[in-house]
N, C-alpha and C positions, 0 to 999 in steps of 0.2 A: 491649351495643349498640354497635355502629360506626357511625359519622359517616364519607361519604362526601364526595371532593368537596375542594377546594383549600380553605384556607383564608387571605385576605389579609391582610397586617398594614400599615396605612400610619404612618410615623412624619413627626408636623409637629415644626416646631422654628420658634421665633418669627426666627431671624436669616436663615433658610434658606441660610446658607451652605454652597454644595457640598463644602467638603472637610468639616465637621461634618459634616455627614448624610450621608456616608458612611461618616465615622469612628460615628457612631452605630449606621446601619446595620449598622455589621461586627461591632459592641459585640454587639449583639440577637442577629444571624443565628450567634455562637459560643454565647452562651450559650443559644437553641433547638436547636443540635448536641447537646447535652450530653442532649436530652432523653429523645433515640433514638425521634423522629421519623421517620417513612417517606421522605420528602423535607423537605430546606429548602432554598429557595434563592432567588435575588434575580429579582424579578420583570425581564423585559428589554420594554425598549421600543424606538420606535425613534427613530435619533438624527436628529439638524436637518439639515433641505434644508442641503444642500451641504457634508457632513460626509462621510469615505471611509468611516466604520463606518455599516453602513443598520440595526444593533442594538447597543442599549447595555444593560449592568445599570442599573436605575433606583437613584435617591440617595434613597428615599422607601420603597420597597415591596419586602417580602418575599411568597413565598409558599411555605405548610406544603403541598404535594400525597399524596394517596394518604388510604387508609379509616386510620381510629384511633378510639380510645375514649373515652368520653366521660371517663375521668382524665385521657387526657392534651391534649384541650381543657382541661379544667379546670387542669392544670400547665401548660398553655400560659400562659391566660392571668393567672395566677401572675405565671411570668415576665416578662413584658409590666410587669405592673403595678409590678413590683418592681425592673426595669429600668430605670421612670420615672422612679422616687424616687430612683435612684442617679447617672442623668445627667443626668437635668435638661430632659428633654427635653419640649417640654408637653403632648403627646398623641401616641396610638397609636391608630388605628380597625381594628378586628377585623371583617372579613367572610367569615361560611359562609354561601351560598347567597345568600338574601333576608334575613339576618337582620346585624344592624352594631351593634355594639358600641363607645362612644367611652371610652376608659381616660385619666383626668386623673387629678391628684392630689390623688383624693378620700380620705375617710376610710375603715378599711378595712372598717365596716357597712357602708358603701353602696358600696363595693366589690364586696365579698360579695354583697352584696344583688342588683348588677348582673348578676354574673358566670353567678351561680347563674339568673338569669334566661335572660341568652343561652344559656346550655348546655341546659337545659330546652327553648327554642325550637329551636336548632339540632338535638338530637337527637330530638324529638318529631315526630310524624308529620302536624302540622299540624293537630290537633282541638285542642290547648292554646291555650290565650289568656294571654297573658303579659304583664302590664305592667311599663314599665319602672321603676324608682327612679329620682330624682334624681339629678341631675349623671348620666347615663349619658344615652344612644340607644339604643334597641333600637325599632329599625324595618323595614317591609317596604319598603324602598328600596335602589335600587342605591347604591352609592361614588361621589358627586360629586366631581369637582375631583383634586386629590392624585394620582392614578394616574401614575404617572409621570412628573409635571412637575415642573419643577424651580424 
């Protein structure tokens, strides 16, 4: 089965300092290279009234583009998770379509538990019903907030 369709990764960080969440950013976006992924690349927004660049890469957002598998959703969000644990960072929200996934540093049951959820939803054709575990989101809602600001 291929999963079509972008998939967003937003990273928070409690101090939100711009050079950090960049440096995080860049930490994430090498080691989803490695994954051999169709695309990776930093989502661009646009910069502040009265700024000469009218786009910027954002200090918060990645996005995965093009069809892939549901393994490598599933080593995606691996990655992500194990990424968290390593830098500290306090959360990562995963969005395919209508479907958002929030990766804390939970334990790795309900980790599991979560992940397994979203991938089930994201690649299912919409007749599943899927609840989510604890400490996770898995909901039919857009990405509030995060998208690109800083």
């Amino acid at each position: 089965m291929v999963i079509t369709g972008d998939v967003t990764i937003v990273v928070e960080d409690d101090d939100n300092d711009p050079q950090r969440l960049d440096e995080l950013i860049r930490q994430l976006h090498e080691e989803l290279l490695l994954l051999d992924l169709p695309e990776v690349g930093r989502e661009m927004t646009s910069a502040a009234v009265g700024t000469k660049s009218g786009i910027l890469p954002s200090l918060t957002t990645l996005v995965v583009s093009g069809g892939f598998s549901v393994a490598a959703l599933r080593s995606l969000t691996i990655v992500v998770a194990e990424w968290i644990k390593r830098c500290g960072a306090r959360k990562a929200v995963l969005v395919v379509g209508e479907y958002r996934l929030e990766i804390e540093g939970a334990s790795k049951k309900t980790q599991d538990a979560a992940v397994n959820a979203f991938i089930q939803a994201a690649a299912a054709d919409g007749s599943a019903t899927i609840s989510p575990p604890v400490h996770s989101t898995l909901a039919h809602a857009p990405l509030e907030g995060s998208r690109g600001e800083v």
